[in-house]
MARTOR-289812 format. One line per 4 residues: number of its first residue (from 1); their letters; for each residue x, y negated, z negated of N, C-alpha, C, O. Coordinates in nm, 3 decimals, m for minus. Each point is the difference from the previous one (the first is absolute). Example, Ala and Ser with C-alpha at 12.3 -4.5 7.8 and 13.67 -1.06 7.14 Angstrom:
MARTOR-289812
1> AS> 1.319:0.569:m0.780:m0.089:m0.119:0.000:0.090:m0.120:0.000:0.104:0.002:m0.066 ~ m0.139:m0.107:0.138:0.082:m0.119:m0.006:m0.077:m0.109:m0.073:0.051:m0.111:m0.017
END
This chain:
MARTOR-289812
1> XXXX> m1.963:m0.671:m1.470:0.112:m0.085:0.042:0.055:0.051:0.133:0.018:0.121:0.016 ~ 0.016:m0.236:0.110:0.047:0.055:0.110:0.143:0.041:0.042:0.083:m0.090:m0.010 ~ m0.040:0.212:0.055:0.141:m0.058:m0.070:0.057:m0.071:0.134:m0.072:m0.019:0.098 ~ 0.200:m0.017:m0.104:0.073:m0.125:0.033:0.053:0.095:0.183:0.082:0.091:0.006
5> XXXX> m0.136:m0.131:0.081:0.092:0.002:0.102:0.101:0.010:0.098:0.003:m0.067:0.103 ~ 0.073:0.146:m0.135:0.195:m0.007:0.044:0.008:m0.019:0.127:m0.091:0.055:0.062 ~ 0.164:m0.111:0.000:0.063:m0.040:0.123:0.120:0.047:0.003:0.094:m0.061:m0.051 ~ m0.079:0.189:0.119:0.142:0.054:0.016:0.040:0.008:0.192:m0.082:m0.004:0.091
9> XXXX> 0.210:0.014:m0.083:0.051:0.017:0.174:0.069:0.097:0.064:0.123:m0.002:m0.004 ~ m0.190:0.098:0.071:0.128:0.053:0.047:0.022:m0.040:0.141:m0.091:m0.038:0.075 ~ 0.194:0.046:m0.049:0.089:0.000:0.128:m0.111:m0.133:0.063:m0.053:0.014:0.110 ~ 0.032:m0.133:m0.192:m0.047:m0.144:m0.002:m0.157:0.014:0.045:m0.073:m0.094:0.031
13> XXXX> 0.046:0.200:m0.034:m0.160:0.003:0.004:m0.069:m0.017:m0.148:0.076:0.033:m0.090 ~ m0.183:m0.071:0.055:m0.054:m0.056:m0.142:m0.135:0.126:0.004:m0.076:0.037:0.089 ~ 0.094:0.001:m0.230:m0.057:0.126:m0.046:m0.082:m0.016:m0.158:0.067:m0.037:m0.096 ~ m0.213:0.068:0.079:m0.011:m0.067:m0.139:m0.023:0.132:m0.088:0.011:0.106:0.062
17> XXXX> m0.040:m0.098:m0.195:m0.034:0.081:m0.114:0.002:m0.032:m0.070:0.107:m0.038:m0.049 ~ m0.202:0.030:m0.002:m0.076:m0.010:m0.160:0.089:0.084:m0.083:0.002:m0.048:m0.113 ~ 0.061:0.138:0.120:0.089:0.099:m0.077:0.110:m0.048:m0.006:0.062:m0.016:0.105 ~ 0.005:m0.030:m0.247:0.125:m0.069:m0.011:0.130:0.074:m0.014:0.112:m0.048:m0.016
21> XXXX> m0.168:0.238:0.030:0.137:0.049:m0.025:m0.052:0.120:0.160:m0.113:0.047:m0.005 ~ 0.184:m0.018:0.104:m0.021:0.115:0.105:0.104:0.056:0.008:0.093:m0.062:m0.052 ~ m0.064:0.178:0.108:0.125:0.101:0.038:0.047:m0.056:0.119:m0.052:m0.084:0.073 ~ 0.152:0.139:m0.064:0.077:m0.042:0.143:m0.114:0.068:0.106:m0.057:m0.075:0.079
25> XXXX> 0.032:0.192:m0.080:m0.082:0.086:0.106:m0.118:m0.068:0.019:m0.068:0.023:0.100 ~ 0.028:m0.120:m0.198:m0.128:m0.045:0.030:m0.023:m0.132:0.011:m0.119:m0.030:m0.001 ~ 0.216:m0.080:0.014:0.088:m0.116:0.076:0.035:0.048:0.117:m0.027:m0.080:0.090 ~ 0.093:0.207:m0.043:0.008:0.005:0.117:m0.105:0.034:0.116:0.008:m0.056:0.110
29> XXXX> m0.100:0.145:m0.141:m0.107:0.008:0.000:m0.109:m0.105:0.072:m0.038:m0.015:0.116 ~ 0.005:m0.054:m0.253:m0.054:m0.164:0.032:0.019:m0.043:0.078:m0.091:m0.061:0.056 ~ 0.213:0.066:m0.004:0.075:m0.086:0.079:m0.022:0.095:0.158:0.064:m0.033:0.099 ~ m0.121:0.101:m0.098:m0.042:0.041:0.083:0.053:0.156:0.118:m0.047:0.054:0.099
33> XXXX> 0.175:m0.035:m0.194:0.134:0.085:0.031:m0.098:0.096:0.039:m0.110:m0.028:m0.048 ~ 0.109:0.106:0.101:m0.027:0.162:m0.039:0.135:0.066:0.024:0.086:m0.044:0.076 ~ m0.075:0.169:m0.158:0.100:0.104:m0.024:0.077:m0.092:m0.073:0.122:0.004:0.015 ~ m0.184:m0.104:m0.109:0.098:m0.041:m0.089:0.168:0.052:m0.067:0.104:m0.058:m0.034
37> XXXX> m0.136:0.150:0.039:0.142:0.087:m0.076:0.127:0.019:0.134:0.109:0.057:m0.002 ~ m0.194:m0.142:0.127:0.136:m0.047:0.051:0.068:m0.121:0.043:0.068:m0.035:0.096 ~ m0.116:m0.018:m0.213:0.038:m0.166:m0.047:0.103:m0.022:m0.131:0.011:0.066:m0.104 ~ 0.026:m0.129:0.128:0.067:m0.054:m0.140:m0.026:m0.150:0.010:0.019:m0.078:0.093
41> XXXX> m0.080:0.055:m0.249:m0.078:m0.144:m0.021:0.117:m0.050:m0.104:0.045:0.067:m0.094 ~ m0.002:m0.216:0.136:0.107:m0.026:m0.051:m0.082:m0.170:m0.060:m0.071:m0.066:0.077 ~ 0.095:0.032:m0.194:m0.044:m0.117:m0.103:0.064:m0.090:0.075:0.093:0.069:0.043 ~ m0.078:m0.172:0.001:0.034:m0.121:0.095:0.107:m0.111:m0.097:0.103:m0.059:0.031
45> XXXX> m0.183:0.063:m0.159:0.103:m0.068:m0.093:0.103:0.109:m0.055:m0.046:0.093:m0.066 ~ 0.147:m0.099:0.084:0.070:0.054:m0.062:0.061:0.140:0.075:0.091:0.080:m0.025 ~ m0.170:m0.093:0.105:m0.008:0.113:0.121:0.024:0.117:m0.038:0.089:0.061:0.059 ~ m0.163:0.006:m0.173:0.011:0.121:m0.053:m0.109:0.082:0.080:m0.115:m0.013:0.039
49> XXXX> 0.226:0.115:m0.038:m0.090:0.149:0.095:m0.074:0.058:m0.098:0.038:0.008:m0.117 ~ m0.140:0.031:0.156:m0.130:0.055:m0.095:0.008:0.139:0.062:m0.037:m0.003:0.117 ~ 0.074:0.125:m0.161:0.045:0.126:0.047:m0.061:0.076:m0.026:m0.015:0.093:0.080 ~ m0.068:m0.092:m0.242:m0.102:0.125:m0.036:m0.140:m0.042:0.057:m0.024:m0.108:m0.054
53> XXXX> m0.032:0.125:0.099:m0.137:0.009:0.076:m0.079:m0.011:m0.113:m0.119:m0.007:0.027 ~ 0.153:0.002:m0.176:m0.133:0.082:m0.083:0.048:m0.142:m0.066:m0.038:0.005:m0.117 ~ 0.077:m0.077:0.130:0.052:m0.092:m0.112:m0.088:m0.097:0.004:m0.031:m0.038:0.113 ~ m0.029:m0.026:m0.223:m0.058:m0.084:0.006:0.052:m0.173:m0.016:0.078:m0.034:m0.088
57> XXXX> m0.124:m0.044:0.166:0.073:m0.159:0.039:m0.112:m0.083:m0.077:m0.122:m0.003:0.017 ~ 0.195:m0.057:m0.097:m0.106:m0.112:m0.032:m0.013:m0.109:0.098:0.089:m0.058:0.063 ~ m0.216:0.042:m0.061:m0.028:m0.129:0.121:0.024:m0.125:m0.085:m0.017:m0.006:m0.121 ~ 0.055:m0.083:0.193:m0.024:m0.121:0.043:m0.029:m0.076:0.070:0.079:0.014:0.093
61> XXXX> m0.206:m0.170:m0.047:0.025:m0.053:0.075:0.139:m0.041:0.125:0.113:m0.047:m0.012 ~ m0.185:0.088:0.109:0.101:m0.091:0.117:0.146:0.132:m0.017:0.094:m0.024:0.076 ~ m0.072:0.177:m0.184:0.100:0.048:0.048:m0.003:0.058:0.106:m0.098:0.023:0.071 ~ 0.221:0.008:m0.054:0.029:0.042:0.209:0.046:0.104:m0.037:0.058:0.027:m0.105
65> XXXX> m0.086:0.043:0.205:0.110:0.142:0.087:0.043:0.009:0.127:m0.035:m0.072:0.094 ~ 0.110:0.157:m0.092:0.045:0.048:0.136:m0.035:0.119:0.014:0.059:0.059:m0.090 ~ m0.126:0.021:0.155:m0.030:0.099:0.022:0.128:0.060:0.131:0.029:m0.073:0.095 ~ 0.022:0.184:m0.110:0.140:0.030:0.126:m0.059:0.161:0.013:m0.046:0.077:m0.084
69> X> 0.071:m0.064:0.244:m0.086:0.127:0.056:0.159:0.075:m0.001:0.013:0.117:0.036
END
């Protein structure tokens, strides 16, 4: 079985993974950051700051971030 696709955004660029749950460090990452750990990646709905680096985000289609240097 293939698994399903995700379409996630940061800072409005479109980013995909097959992995429906990633850490902040590795969303930021993806996204192309390097020295991630001097970002703070913030959830777009609800605009919650994502602060532990180790935490894991469940994906969803089409969710956003903000990534802030």
């Amino acid at each position: 079985m293939m698994n399903k696709i995700i379409t996630y955004f940061v800072n409005g660029e479109g980013y995909e993974s097959t992995e429906h749950k990633l850490t902040v460090t590795s969303i930021l990452s993806n996204a192309g950051l390097t020295s991630p750990e001097n970002y703070r990646l913030i959830r777009d709905n609800g605009n919650k700051p994502l602060t532990d680096y180790e935490e894991v985000v469940s994906l969803h289609d089409n969710i956003r971030f903000t990534a802030l240097f």
